[in-house]
VEXKEDREN-706937 format. One record per residue (C-alpha): residue in three letters; x, y, z. Coordinates in pm, whole numbers, plus 32768, in hexadecimal, padded with zeros to 4 digits. Example, Ala and Ser with C-alpha at 12.3 -4.5 7.8 and 13.67 -1.06 7.14 Angstrom:
residues 2
code,c1,c2,c3
Ala,84CE,7E3E,830C $
Ser,8557,7F96,82CA $
END
This chain:
residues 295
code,c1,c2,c3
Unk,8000,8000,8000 $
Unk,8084,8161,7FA3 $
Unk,808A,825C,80F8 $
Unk,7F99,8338,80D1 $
Unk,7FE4,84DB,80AC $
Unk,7FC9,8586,81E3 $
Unk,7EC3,8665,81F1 $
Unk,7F16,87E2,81CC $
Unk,7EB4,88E2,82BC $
Unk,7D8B,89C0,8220 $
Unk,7E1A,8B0C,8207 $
Unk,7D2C,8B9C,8145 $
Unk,7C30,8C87,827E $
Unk,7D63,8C84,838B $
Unk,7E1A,8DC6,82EE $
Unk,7CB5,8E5D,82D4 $
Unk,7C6A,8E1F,8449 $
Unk,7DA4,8E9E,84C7 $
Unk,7D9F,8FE1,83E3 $
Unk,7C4B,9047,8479 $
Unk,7CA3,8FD9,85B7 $
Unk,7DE0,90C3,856C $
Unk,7CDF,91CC,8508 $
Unk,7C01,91E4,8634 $
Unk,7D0A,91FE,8724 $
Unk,7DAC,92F9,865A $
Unk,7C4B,93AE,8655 $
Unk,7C1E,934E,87B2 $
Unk,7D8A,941C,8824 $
Unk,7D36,9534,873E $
Unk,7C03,95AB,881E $
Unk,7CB2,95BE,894B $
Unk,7DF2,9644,88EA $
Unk,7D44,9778,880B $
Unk,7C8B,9794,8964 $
Unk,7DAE,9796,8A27 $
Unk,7E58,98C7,8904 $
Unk,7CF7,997F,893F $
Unk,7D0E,9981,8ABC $
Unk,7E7A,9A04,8AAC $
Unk,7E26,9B21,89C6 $
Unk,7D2A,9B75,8AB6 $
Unk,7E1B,9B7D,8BCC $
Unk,7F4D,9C2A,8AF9 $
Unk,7E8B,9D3D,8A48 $
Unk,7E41,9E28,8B85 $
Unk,7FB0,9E00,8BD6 $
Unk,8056,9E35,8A77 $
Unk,7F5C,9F74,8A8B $
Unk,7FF9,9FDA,8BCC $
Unk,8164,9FB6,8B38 $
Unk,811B,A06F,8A14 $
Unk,807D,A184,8A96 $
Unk,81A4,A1AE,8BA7 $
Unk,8238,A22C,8A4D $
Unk,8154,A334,89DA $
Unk,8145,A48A,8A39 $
Unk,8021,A52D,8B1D $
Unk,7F5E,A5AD,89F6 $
Unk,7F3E,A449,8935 $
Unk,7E90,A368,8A7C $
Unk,7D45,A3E3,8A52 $
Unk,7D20,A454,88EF $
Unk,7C1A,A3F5,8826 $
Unk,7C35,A2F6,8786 $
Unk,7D0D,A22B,8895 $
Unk,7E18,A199,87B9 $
Unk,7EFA,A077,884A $
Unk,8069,A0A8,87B8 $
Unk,80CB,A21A,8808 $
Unk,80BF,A300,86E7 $
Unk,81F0,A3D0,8781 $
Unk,82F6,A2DA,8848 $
Unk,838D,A38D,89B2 $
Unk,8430,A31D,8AC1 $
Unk,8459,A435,8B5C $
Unk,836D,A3CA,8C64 $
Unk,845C,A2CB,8CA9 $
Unk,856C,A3D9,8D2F $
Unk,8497,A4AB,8DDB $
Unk,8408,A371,8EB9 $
Unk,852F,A308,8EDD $
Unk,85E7,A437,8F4F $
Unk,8488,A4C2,8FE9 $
Unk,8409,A384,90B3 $
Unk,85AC,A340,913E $
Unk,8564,A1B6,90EE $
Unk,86BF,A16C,9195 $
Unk,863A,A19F,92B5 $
Unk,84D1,A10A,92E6 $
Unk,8565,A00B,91E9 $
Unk,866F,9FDA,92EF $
Unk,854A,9FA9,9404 $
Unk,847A,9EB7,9356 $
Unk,857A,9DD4,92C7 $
Unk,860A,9D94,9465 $
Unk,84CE,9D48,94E3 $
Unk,846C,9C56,93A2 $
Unk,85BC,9BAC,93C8 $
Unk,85C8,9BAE,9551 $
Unk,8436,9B2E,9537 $
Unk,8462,9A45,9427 $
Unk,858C,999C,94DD $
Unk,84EB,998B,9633 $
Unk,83CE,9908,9581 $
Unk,8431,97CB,94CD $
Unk,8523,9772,95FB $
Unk,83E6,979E,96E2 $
Unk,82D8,96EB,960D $
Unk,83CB,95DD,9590 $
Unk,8411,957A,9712 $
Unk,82BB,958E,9752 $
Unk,823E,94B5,9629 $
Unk,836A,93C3,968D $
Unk,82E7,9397,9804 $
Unk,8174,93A1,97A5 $
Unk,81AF,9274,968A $
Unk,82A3,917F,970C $
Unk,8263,9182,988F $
Unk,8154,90FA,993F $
Unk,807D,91C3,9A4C $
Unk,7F24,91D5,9A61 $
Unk,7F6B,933F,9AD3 $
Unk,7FFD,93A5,997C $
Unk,7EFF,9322,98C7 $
Unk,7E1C,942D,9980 $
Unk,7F12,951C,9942 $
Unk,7F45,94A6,97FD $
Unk,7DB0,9521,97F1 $
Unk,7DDF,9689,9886 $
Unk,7EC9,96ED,97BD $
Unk,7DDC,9683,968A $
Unk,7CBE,9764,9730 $
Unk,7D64,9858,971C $
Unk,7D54,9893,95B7 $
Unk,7BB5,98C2,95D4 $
Unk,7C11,9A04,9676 $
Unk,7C2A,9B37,95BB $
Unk,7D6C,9BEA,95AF $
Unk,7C87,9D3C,965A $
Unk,7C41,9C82,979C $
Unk,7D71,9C2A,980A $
Unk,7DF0,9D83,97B3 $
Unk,7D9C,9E1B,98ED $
Unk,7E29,9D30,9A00 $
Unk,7F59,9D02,9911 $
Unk,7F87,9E5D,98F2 $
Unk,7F51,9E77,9A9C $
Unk,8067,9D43,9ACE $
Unk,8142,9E39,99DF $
Unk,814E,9F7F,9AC7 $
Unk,8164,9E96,9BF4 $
Unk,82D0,9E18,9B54 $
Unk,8315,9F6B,9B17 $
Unk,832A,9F00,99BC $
Unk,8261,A03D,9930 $
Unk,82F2,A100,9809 $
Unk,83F0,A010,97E3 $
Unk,8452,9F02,96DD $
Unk,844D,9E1D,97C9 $
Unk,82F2,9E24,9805 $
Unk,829E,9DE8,968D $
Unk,837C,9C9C,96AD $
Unk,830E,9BFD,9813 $
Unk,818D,9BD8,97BD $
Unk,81D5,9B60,9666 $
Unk,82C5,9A05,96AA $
Unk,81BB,991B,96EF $
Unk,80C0,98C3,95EF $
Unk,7FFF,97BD,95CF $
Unk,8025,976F,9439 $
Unk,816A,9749,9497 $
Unk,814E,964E,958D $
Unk,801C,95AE,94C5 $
Unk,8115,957C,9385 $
Unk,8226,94FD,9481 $
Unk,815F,9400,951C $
Unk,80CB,938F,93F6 $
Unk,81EE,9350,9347 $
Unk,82C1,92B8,9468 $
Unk,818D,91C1,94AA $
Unk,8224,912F,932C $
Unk,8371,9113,938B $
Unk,8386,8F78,9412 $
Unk,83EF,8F30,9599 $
Unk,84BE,8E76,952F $
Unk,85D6,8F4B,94CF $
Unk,85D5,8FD9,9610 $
Unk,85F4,8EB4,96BF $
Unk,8715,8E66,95F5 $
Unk,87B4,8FD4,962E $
Unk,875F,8F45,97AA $
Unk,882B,8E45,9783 $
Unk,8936,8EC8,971E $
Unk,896F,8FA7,9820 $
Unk,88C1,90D6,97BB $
Unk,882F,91B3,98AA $
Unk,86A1,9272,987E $
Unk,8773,93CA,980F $
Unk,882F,930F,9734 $
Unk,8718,9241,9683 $
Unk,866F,9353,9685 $
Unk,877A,946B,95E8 $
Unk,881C,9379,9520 $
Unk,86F8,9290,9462 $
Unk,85AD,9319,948E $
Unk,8615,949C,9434 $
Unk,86C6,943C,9301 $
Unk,85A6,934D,9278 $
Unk,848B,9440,92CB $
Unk,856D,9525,91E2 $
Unk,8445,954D,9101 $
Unk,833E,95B0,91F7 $
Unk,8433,96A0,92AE $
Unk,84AA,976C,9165 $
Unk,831D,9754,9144 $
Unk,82BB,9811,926F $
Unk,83E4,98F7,9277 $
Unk,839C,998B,912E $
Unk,822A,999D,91B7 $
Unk,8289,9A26,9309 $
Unk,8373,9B1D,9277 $
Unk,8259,9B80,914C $
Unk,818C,9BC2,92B8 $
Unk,828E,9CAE,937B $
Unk,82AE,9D47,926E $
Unk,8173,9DE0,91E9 $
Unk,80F8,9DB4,9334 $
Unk,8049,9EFE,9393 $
Unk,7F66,9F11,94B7 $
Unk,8045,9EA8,95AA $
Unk,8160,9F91,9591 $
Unk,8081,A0BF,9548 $
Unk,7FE3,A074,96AE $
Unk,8124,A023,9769 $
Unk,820D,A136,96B5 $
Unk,81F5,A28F,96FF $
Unk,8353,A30C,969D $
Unk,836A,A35D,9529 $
Unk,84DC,A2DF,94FE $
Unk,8459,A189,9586 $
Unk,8370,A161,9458 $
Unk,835C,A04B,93A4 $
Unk,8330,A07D,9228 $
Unk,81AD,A025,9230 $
Unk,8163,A124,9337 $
Unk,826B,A228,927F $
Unk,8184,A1E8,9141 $
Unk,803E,A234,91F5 $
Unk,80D1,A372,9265 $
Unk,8106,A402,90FD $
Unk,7F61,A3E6,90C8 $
Unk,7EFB,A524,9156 $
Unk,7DC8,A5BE,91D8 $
Unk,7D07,A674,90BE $
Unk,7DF5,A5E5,8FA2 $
Unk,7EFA,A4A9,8F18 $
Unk,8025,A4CE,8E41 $
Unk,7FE9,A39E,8D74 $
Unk,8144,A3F0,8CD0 $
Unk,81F4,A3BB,8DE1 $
Unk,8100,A2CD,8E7A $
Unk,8124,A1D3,8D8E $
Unk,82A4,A1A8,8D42 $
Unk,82D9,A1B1,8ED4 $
Unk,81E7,A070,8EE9 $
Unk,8297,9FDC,8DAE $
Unk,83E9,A010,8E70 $
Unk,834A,9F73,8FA0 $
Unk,8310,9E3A,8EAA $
Unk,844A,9DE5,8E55 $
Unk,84D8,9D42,8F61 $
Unk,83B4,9C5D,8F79 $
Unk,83CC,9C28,8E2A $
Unk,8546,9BC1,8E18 $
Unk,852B,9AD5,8F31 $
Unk,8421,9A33,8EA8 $
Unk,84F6,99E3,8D39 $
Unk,860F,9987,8E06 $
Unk,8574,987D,8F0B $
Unk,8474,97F7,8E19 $
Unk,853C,96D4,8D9F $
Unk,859A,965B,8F0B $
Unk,8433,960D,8F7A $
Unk,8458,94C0,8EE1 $
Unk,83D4,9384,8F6C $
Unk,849D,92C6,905D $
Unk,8552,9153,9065 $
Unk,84C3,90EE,91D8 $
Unk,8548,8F84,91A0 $
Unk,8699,8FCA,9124 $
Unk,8734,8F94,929E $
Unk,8688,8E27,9285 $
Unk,86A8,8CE7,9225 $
Unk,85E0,8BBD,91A2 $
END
């Protein structure tokens, strides 16, 4: 008897099926994404609008018709805020208590997220629950007794009273816990084993793996300091212990506002936040939490 042919494959609908399939999920990712480019027009037009007219003079903001490019380019607003508003200084101000903030802050809420994830108390756990009520309250009630702890420190009208209320947040601690509730016991028992101490576990493997979260809520602690402007308009009364937001506030005057010199002061105040945020960006990547293990 002769074998008999294999049987071929039918190829014949196959390519058809996978080049619609192909098509609907290509239809499928072109909704969202041209939602997605919508949404951040929406967000970037007000804010190319306030760049652009930082570089128009005074008598092209609120002609008729508003135009968005300018149809004479200045930056001589930029000098005068510059040289009017003394930036060095209430940029000078600012950028201590961000850093001095931001620092205490991680350190604080990292420690705190540590204890509150990999020890056992039934007492944290309530405390562990405080702390989270405290977010439901609005940032006005606690103003008042805040601002009565403050003069009681004799920490009125000075930086130092911006700093002290500010360390302890509880998104901080929240992102700390969460995250250190990933990484496995079982590399600290191993660090435990070896000889390492709580400090040491903690300073030497849990800060450097939480690398993400902490880049995370220092560029978000530091974006708070410094546009922060309730807080230090209430404790400061000394002008040359401004920080920038309260030194822009201060330039809007009774009866009338210098928009050109308004506006490139508040695009100055930007740039900071700006660069830090290009620089860090590519650090707040996700972390290896089992390379310190084995199978």
């Amino acid at each position: 008897m002769t074998p008999e042919a294999p049987a071929r494959p039918a190829t014949g609908p196959a390519p058809q099926r996978s080049r619609g399939t192909a098509r609907r999920g290509a239809l499928a990712s072109v909704l969202p994404t041209t939602a997605l480019w919508l949404l951040a027009l929406a967000f970037a037009f007000p804010l190319l609008w306030f760049l652009l007219s930082s570089f128009k003079p005074g008598g092209e903001l609120f002609t008729y018709p508003l135009s968005l490019l300018p149809r004479e380019w200045t930056a001589e607003g930029y000098g005068r805020a510059w040289a009017g508003v003394d930036f060095a200084r209430y940029a000078g101000n600012t950028l201590l208590v961000a850093t001095i903030t931001t620092a205490l802050t991680v350190l604080v809420s990292a420690a705190t997220g540590y204890a509150l994830a990999k020890y056992r108390a039934k007492w944290l756990s309530v405390l562990f629950v405080c702390i989270l009520a405290t977010t439901m309250l609005p940032t006005e009630v606690i103003l008042s007794p805040t601002f009565a702890v403050v003069r009681q420190l004799d920490l009125y009208n000075t930086l130092a009273g911006i700093v002290v209320p500010s360390i302890v947040t509880a998104t901080g601690i929240f992102m700390f816990r969460q995250f250190f509730q990933t990484v496995p016991d079982e590399l600290l028992h191993a660090a435990r084993i070896d000889g390492a101490g709580e400090f040491g576990i903690f300073f030497r493997i849990m800060l450097p793996i939480s690398r993400p979260i902490l880049l995370t809520l220092a560029i978000f602690s530091f974006q708070w300091r410094w546009n922060d402007y309730i807080w230090p308009l209430i404790v400061l009364n000394d002008p040359e212990k401004y920080t920038i937001q309260v030194a822009l506030r201060s330039l809007v005057g009774a009866e009338n506002i210098d928009w050109t010199l308004l506006l490139p002061a508040s695009v100055i105040s930007m740039v900071p936040l700006a660069l830090i945020f290009v620089v860090f960006q590519r650090y707040v990547i996700g972390a290896d939490l089992g390379a310190g293990l084995k199978d």
